[in-house]
C-alpha positions in Angstrom: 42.2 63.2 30.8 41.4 60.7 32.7 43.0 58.5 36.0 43.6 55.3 36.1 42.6 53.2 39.0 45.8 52.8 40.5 47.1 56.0 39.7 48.6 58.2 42.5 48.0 61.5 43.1 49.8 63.9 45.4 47.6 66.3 47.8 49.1 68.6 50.2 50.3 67.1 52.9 49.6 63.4 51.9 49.4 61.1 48.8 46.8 59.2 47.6 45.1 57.2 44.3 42.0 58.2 42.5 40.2 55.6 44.5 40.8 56.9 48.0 40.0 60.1 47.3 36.4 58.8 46.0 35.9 56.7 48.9 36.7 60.0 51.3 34.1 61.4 49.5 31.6 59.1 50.1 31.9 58.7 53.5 31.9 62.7 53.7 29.4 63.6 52.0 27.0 60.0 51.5 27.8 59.1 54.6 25.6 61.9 56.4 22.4 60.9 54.1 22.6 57.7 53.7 22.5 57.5 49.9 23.6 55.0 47.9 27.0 54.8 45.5 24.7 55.6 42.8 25.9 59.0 42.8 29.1 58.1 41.5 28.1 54.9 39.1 25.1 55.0 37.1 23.7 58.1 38.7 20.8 59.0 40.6 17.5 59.9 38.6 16.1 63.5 38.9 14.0 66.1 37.3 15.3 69.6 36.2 12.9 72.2 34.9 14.2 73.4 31.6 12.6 76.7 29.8 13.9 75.7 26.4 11.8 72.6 26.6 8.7 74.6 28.8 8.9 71.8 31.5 10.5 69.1 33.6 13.3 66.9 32.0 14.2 63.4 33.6 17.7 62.6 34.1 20.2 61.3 36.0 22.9 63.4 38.5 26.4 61.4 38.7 29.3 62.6 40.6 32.9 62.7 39.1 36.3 63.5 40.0 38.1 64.9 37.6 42.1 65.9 37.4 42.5 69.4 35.6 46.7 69.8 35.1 46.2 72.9 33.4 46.1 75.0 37.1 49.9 74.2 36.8 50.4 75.4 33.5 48.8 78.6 34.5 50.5 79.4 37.2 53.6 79.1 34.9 52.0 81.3 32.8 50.9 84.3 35.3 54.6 84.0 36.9 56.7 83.6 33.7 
């Protein structure tokens, strides 16, 4: 599932859309190292080592945020 740009979501104690949650986290956690919005678009190139591949893989790292409804449906669950 994805949200839309101008979809709202509601966060204890406040509202807000998709968008101003991503710009919160920007400014929280970019905003202390002074890196670029690549983290959330195209991503930021890196290198992991991998053990399947006996070496170091390029890539990128992207940030996301991403709504997961089925907490709700759990809680149902455990309580019903």
């Amino acid at each position: 599932m994805s949200i839309a740009k101008n979809d709202v979501m509601q966060s204890f104690p406040t509202t807000a859309k998709q968008e101003e949650i991503i710009e919160l986290i920007k400014q929280r956690l970019l905003g202390r190292c002074n890196c670029s919005d690549d983290w959330f678009s195209k991503g930021v190139v890196c290198e992991v080592m991998t053990t399947a591949e006996k070496g170091w893989k390029t890539g990128r790292i992207r940030l996301q945020l991403q709504f997961d409804d089925t907490v709700q449906a759990e809680n149902e669950v455990s309580q019903g």
